[in-house]
Every structure is written in C-alpha cells, then in structure tokens.
N, C-alpha and C positions, 0 to 999 in steps of 0.2 A: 334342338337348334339346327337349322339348314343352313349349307352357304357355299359357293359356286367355287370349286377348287381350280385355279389358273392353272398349274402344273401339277404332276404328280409323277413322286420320284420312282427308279427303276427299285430303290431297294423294297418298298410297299410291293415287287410285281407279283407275289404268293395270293394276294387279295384282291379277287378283282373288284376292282371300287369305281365310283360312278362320281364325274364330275359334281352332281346337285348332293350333294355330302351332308351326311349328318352326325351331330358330335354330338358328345358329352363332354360334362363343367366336372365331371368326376373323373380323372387323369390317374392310369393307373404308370407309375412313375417306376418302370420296369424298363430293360433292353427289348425290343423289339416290335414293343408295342407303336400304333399308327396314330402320331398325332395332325392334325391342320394349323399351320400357321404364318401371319404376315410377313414378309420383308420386309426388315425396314434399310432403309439408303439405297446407298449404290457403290460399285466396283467398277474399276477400268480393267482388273486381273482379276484372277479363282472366280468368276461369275456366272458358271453356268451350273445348268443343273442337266443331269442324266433323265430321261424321261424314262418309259415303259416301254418304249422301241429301241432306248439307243441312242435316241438322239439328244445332245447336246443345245439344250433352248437356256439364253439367255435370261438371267433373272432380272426383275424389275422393281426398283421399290413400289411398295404396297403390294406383289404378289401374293397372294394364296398358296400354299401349297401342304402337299402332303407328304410328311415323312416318316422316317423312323427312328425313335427312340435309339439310340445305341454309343458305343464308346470306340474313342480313336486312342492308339497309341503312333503314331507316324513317327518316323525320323525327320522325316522332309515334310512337313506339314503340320496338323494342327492336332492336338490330344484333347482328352477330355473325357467328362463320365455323365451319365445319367443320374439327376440329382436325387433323393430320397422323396422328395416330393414335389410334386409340381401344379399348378393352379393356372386357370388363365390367366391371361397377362404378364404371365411371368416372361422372363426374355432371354432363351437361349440361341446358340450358336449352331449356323450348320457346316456342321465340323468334315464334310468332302462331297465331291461332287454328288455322288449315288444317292443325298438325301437324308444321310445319317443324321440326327439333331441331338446337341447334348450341352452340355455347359464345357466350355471352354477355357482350359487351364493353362495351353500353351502353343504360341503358334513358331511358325518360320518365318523368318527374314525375307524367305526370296517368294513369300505369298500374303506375307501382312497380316491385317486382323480379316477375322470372319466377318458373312453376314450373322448379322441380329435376325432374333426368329421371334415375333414376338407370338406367344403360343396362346390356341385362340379356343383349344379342345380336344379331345381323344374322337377319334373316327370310329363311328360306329359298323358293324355291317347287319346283318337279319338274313342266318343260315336257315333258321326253321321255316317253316308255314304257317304264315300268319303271324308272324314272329314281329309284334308291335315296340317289345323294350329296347328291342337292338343286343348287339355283344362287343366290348370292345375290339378294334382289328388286332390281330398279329401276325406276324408273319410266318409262326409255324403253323397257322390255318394251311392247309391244302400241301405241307413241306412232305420233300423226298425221308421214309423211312426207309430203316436198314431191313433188307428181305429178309424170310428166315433160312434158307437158304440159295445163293450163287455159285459159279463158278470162281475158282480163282485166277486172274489174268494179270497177264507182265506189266509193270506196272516203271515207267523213265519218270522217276524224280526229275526236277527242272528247279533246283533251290540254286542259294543264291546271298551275297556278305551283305545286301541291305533292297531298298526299296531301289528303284530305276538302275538297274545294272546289266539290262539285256536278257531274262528271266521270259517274259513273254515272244520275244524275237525267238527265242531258243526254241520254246515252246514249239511256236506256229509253221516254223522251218523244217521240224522233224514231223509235226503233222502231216505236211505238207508232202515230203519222202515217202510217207511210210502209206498215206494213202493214192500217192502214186503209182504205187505198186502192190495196190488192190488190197492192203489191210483194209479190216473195218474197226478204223482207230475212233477210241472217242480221247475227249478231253476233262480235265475236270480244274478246277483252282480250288485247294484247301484251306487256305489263310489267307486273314488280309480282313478289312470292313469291305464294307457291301459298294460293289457297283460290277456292269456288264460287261463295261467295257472290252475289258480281256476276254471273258467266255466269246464274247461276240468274234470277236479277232480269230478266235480258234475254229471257229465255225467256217468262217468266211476260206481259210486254208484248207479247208476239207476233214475237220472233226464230223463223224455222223452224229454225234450225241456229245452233248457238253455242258455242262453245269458247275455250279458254285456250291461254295458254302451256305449262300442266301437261300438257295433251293432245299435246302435241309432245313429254313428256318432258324437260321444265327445270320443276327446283322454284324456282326464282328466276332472273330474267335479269337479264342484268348487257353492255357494250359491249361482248364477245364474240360473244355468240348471239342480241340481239335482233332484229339483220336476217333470220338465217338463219331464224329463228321467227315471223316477220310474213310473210314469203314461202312458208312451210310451214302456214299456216294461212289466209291468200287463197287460195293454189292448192287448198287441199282445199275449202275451202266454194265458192268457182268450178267445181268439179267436180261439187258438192253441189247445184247449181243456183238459190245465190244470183243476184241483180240488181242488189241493193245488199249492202255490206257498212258495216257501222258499228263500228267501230273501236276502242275505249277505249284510252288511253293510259297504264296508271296511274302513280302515285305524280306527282312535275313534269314539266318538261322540261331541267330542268337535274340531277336529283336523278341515280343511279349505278346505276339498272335497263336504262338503252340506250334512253334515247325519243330521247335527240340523234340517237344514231346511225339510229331509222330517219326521223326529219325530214330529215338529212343524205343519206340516200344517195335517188339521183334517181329510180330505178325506184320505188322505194317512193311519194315525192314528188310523181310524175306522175299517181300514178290517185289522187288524192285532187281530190274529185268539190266537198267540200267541207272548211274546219277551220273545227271549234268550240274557241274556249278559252271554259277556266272559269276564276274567279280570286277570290278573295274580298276585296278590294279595290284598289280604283282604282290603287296604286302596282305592284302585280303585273298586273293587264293594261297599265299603260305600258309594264312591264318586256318582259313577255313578247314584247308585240306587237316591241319593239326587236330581242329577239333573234330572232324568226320570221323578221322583215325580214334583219337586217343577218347574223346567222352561216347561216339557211337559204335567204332568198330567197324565205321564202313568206306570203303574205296571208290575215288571219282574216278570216272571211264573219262571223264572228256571237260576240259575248262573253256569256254568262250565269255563271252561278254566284254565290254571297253579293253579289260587286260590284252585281247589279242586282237586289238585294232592297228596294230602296228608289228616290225619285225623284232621290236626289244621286248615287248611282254609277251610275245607268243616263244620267244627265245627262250626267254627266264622259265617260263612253265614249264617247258618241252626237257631245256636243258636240268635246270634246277628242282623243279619240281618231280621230273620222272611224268610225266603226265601229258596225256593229247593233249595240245590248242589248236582249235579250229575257230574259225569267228564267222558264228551262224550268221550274221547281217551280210556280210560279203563274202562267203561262201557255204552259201544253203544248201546245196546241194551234196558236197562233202560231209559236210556237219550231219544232214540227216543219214547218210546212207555211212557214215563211221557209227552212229547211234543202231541202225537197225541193222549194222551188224553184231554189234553188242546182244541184241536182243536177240537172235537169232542163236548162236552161239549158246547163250543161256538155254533159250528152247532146245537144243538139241541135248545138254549137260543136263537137263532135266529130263528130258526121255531116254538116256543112258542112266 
C-alpha cells in the first residue's frame, strides 16, 4: 500500500523516510515501531506537531502522518501505552508533540483530550538491494550505540522535582558559560518521550554535539533502559570529543522515565562533576534535596529554577537549606560561571 505522508514527526528522525510511504496491514504493536496515520478533528490548543527540522507545523484534520509507537507517563500532560495489538482503523491518540502514538489512558486539564489518530499502517523502509518485501521502520535502525571503549568526562546533572521547572533554562545557560570560555561542551537529555525541542535549544547555546534518548533509539524511557541509555550517550559524545557533558534530566526525579535509576547506579553517579536541581518552590527543593541525600547519597551544588525567582525562595534555600540559589533565567552568567567552578574544582580533586 502507498500514500503521501502530510507531516512526519521528529521522533521517526532515526529513519530516513520519504513522503510517497509505504505500509503494511501487519502492525507490529511494539514501542518504537513507525506507524502512518489520519487526523481526525481539530484543536484550537496542543495542535502541533514537531517535524524533522524542528519545526512546529500545525495539524490539520484529515492529516497524514507519521509517527511512533510509544508510551507517555506526564504529569502535565497526557499518558498512555501502546496497545498489544493493533489493526487498521483502529483509533489511537497522539499522546505529545514529537509524534509519539499510543492509546490514551489519561489526560490534563490545562491541555484537554488528544488528537485521534486513526491508524492507517506500519511504515515500511527497504535497507537491502533490491529489497522488494520492505522491513518494518524503527527507530533503533541507524540509533547511537555504546562504544567499547571512551574516555570518561565530567558530567553536570541538570535534574529537577517535576516536568517545566527551569531544567532546560539551566541546562542552556551553563552551556552557554562554559563554551564561552573555549570548553568543547556537548549536551545530551536522558529521559523524558521523544521530541527536539530541547536538544535543539542546547545547540542553539553553543553545545558542539547534543543528543537524546531518541538517538539511541527509545521513544520514551522508562526503569528498564534509562541506565543503559545515559551510558550509551556519554560514551558516544566522550568519543565525539566532548570535555564537559551537561546532562538534562527530564520530567522529576521521582516521576516513571528512570532518573532514579541513573541517580542510583554509582558509575553514572561518580562522573557527575556537578548536580543542579531546579524546583519551583521552596517545599520541592526541601523535598528533593532529602531524597538526593538520604535514597542517593548525593549533594546539590546549586538550586535555581521558579524557587529563586524572587528574594523569599532564594532566602529559604540559601538560608534553610545550606545551599547556592542562583536563578539561571535572570542571572545566567553567575549561574554558569558558579557551575564551572564546581567543575573545575572537581578536575583539579581528581588530579590530586
């Protein structure tokens, strides 16, 4: 079967795929797998879609498009799983911008219900020569593998007490410092579902090299595969001939994409040069800070995010806490250059 794909989402970007698309009626009802399917209605809100550049294009009912199989846990947003089987015509949801498609178990308030996806086929591609049957797409075709051997480098956790809490402002600020002053920083984001946005933003600050989870080929991570995908994205940009690596954590650290697990496991734990939490108020950095300590064993350098938009919660941290507040969004340039002295500092405790 052929048929002209209107849009095609960023989180498919592992595959290169060709608008005149061909599918199969046989759906293999997996995470990651590249299905084609209609819009149906329409949105005045949550209406776009991520493309393959980046950009943000407007959905349409009756749109074509191509996504990715995969599962949402959000706080602010919409969850869901990928069903045990699926058929044409069946009618799933596209549960966030980047393209992810799945069945739809539970949405937010402040975004309403999803589009309907009415699913039209699995996307074929043809790797071989000559290759007539096609393979179904996935997105670990072409994904970053862990090297057999890298270097190891310093590595600024950037986590965080939930999803939109100043996590990626943080990120792109100390990017932004640190390659100021002639590091050759790269970036990476280790949890969260699939979209660019952020890697994009880190770039745009002056990351040399930056990637996602998606580029390992996982449309969403979850306590399964977050270690094996923070270790598979160090070792490639360690290879890539980062110095620094900065980190992003997304969604919390308690929330069901696997940030515990890479806080928990020790390898991961040890190259961390520096940890920023973000928190949007004073009783979420208490929190956080408690469980760093007491379930990980580890110490934040530096708290920014909403909590230090003002002089009462930059007080409370400072005074109560024991702890830097700095508020990377209005004041970037502090924030980074209090971080890469952290790192620096560390580099030198490690060559003594």
């Amino acid at each position: 079967m052929r048929l002209w794909l209107d849009k095609i989402a960023s989180a498919t970007r592992n595959v290169p795929l060709r608008r005149d698309a061909r599918l199969t009626l046989r759906i293999v009802a997996r995470a990651g797998y590249i299905v084609a399917g209609r819009v149906l209605g329409s949105r005045a809100t949550y209406n776009q879609l991520e493309d393959l550049h980046g950009r943000m294009v407007t959905l349409h009912d009756g749109d074509v498009v191509a996504g990715v199989l995969g599962q949402r846990n959000a706080l602010r947003g919409y969850s869901g799983y990928v069903p045990g089987t699926i058929r044409p015509g069946d009618k799933l949801q596209l549960l966030n911008c980047g393209g992810v498609i799945g069945q739809c178990t539970s949405e937010s308030p402040e975004v309403g219900p999803p589009f309907d996806v009415e699913i039209l086929g699995g996307v074929l591609v043809f790797p071989g020569f000559e290759d007539r049957a096609g393979t179904p797409a996935h997105i670990g075709m072409n994904a970053i593998a862990a090297p057999p051997h890298s270097p190891t480098v310093p590595v600024v956790y950037v986590a965080g007490t939930c999803m939109n809490c100043g996590k990626t402002t943080a990120a792109c600020q100390l990017i932004r410092q640190l390659a100021n002053q002639g590091v050759a920083v790269a970036a990476c984001k280790l949890t969260g579902v699939a979209l660019r946005r952020d890697v994009l933003q880190m770039q745009d600050y002056g990351a040399r090299w930056a990637v996602a989870f998606m580029d390992a080929g996982i449309v969403s991570t979850c306590t399964r595969n977050a270690v094996m995908v923070a270790r598979a994205l160090f070792g490639h940009l360690a290879q890539a001939g980062a110095e620094v690596i900065v980190a992003e954590l997304g969604d919390g650290i308690l929330g069901e994409y696997g940030v515990a697990e890479i806080l928990a496991d020790r390898d991961l734990a040890d190259r961390a040069a520096a940890i920023v939490l973000c928190a949007n108020d004073p009783v979420g950095a208490w929190g956080a800070q408690r469980v760093l300590h007491e379930q990980f064993h580890l110490a934040i350098d530096v708290i920014s995010g909403p909590t230090t938009d003002n002089a009462v919660g930059t007080r409370y941290v400072q005074e109560q806490l024991g702890r830097e507040a700095i508020n990377a969004r209005t004041h970037g340039r502090e924030f980074g250059e209090f971080v890469a002295g952290r790192i620096a500092a560390q580099a030198q405790q490690v060559a003594t």
